[in-house]
C-alpha positions as CSV (number, residue, x, y, z in Angstrom):
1,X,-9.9,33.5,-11.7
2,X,-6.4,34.5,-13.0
3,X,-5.3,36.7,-9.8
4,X,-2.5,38.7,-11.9
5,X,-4.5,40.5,-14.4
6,X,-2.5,42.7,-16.8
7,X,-2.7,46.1,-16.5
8,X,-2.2,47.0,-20.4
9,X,-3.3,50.6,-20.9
10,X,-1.2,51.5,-18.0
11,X,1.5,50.4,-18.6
12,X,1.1,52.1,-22.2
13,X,0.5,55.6,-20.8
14,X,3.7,55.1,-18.5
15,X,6.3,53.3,-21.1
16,X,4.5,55.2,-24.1
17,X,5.7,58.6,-22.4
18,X,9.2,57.4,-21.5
19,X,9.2,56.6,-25.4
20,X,8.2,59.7,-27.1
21,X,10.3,61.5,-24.7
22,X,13.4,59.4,-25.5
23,X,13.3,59.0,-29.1
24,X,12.9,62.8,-29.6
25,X,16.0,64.0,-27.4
26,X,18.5,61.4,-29.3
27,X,18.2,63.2,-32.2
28,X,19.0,66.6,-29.7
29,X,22.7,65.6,-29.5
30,X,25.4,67.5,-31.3
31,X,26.6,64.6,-34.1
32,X,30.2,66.1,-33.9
33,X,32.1,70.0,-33.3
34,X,32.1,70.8,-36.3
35,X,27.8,70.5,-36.3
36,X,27.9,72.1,-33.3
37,X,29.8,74.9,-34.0
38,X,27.9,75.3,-37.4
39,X,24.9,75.4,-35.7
40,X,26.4,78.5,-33.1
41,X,27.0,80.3,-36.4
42,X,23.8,79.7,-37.6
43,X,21.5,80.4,-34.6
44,X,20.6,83.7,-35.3
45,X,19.5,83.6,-38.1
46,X,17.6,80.4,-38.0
47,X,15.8,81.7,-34.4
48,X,13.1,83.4,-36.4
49,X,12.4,80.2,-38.9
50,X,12.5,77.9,-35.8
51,X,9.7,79.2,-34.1
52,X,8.0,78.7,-37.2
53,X,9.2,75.4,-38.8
54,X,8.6,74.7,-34.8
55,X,11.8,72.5,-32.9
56,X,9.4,71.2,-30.8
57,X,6.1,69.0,-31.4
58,X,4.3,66.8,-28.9
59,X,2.2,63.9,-29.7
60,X,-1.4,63.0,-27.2
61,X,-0.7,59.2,-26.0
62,X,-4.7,59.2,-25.3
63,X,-5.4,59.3,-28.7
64,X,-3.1,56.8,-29.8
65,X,-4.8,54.4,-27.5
66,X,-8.1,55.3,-29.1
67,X,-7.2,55.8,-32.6
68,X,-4.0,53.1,-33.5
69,X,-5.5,50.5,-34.8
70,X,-2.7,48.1,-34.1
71,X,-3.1,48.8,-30.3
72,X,-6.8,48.9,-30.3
73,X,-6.4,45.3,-32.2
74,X,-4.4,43.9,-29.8
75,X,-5.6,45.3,-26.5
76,X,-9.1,43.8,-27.3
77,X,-7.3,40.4,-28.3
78,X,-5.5,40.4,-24.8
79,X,-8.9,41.3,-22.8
80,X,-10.6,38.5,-24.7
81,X,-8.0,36.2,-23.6
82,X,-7.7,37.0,-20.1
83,X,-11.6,36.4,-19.9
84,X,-11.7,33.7,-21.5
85,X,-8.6,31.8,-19.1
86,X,-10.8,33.3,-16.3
87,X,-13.6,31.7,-17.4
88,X,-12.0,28.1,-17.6
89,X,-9.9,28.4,-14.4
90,X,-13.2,29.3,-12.7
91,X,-15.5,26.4,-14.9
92,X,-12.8,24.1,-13.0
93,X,-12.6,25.5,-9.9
94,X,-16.5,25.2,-9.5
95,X,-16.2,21.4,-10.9
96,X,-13.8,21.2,-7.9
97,X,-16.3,22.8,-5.8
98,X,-18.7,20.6,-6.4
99,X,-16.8,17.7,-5.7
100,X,-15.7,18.6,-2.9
101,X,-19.6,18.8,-1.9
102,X,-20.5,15.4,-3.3
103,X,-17.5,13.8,-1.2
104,X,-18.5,15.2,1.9
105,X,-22.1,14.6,1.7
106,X,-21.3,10.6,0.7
107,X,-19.5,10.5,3.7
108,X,-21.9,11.6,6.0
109,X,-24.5,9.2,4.5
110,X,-22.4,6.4,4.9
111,X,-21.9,5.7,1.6
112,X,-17.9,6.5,1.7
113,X,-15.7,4.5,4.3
114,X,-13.2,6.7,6.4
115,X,-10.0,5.6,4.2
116,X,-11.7,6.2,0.7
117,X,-12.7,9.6,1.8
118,X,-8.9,10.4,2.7
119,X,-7.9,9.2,-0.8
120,X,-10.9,11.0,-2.4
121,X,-10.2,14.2,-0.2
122,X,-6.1,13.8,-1.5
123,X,-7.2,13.1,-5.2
124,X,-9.1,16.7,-5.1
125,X,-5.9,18.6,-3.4
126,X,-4.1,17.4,-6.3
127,X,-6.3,18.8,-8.7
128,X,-6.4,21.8,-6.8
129,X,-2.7,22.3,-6.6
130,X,-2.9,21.8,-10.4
131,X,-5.2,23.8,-11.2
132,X,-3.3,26.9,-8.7
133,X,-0.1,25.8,-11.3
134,X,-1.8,26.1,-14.9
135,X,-3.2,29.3,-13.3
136,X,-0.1,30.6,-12.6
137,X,1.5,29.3,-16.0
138,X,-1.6,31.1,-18.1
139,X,-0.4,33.6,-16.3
140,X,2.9,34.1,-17.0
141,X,2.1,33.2,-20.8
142,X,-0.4,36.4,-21.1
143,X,1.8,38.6,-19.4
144,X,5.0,37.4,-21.8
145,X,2.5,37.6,-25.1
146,X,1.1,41.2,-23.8
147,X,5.4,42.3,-23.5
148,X,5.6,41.1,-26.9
149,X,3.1,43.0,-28.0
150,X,4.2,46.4,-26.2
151,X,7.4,45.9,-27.4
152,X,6.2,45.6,-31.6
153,X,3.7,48.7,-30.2
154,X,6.9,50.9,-28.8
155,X,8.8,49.5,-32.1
156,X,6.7,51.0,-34.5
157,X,6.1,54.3,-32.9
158,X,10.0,54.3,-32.7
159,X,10.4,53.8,-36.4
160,X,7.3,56.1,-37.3
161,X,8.4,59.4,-34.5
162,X,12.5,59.0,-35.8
163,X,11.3,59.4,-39.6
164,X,8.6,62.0,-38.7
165,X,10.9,64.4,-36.6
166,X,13.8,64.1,-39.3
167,X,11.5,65.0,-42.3
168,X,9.8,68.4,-40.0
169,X,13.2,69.0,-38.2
170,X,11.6,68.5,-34.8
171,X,14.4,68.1,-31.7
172,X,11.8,67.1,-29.5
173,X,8.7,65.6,-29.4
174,X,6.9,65.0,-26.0
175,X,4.1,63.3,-24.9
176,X,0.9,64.3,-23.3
177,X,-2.4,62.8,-21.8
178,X,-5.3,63.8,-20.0
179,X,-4.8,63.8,-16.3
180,X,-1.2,62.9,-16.3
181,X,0.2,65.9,-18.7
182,X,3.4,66.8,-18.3
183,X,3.0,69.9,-20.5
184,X,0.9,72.8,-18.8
185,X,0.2,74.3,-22.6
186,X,0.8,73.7,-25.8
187,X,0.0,75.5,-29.0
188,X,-2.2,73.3,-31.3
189,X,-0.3,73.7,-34.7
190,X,2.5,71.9,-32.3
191,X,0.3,68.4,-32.1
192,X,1.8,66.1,-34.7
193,X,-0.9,63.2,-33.2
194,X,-2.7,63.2,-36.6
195,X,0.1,62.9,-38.9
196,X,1.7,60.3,-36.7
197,X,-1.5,58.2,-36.5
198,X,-2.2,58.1,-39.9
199,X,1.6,57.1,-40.5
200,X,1.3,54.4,-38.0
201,X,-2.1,52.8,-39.3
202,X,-0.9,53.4,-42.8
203,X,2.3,51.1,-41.6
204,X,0.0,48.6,-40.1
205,X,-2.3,47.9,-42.5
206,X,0.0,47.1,-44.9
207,X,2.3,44.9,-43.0
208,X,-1.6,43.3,-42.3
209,X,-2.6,43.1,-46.1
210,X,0.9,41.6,-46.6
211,X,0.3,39.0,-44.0
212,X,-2.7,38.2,-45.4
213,X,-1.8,38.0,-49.2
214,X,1.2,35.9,-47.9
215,X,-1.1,33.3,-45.7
């Protein structure tokens, strides 16, 4: 079996996080002085519609692992691949196996000589030693498809968060999950999850019906 399985939802929760976190504080930054000191003057009297408006929204990373349908699409795509590699690697490996038996018992029946059961014995390291190379290869080509596929993942909920947090006036939006929270409480008319969900499967499924009008 492929001995580097990919961790996907993991590395999701961790990156995902990082993400949220980033693209909310790079709209924080003062554009120029003369922003910043026009905000100074109007700070007081926009303290009172801030904490309604809200500066501050935070999105649940569990449910986008549930709920986008782009993830959920490609994170069962990725486990059916990795079983199915696993499955072939280990077809071969018991083909090997078995081999391996046959040779040995041939020999002690007599029915191998001493030099054709060095070449048959150097003909199955070979195999062996390929097979440990494809494995390795397969690999490396689910772990660089799976980046690519975080990458698109992180793209998108870049694209959707920066739009979002413009249009409500958000300065930050953080990210939260079950078990790994890094916000102790929240108020619930804070959670933007929905809205940014249904933005994000919105933006998927038509890039998807485009696809397939196009193929």
């Amino acid at each position: 079996m492929i001995q580097n399985k990919i961790t996907f939802t993991n590395s999701f929760y961790f990156v995902l996080a990082l993400l949220v976190s980033f693209v909310a504080l790079t709209g924080c930054q003062p554009k120029d002085s003369k922003n910043a000191s026009a905000s100074t003057t109007t700070s007081s009297s926009a303290s009172s519609s801030s904490s309604s408006s809200g500066d501050i929204a935070y999105v649940n990373i569990d449910s986008l692992t549930v709920y986008y349908d782009f993830y959920v699409e490609i994170k069962e795509r990725s486990e059916k691949n990795q079983i199915e590699a696993s499955r072939q690697f280990q077809q071969q490996e018991i083909q090997l196996q078995s081999e391996a038996e046959s040779l040995q018992k041939r020999y002690q029946q007599g029915l191998l000589s001493e030099n054709g059961a060095k070449k048959e014995q150097q003909d199955l390291q070979t195999k062996a030693q390929m097979l440990d190379r494809q494995k390795a290869s397969k690999s490396e080509a689910l772990m660089l498809q799976e980046q690519k596929n975080m990458d698109e993942i992180f793209s998108n909920i870049e694209e959707v968060l920066e739009k979002y947090k413009e249009e409500k006036g958000y300065k930050v939006v953080l990210g939260t999950q079950k078990g790994a929270a890094t916000i102790l409480y929240a108020d619930k008319n804070l959670d933007i999850t929905k809205p940014v969900l249904e933005r994000l499967n919105a933006k998927y499924k038509a890039e998807k019906d485009s696809t397939e009008v196009a193929n």
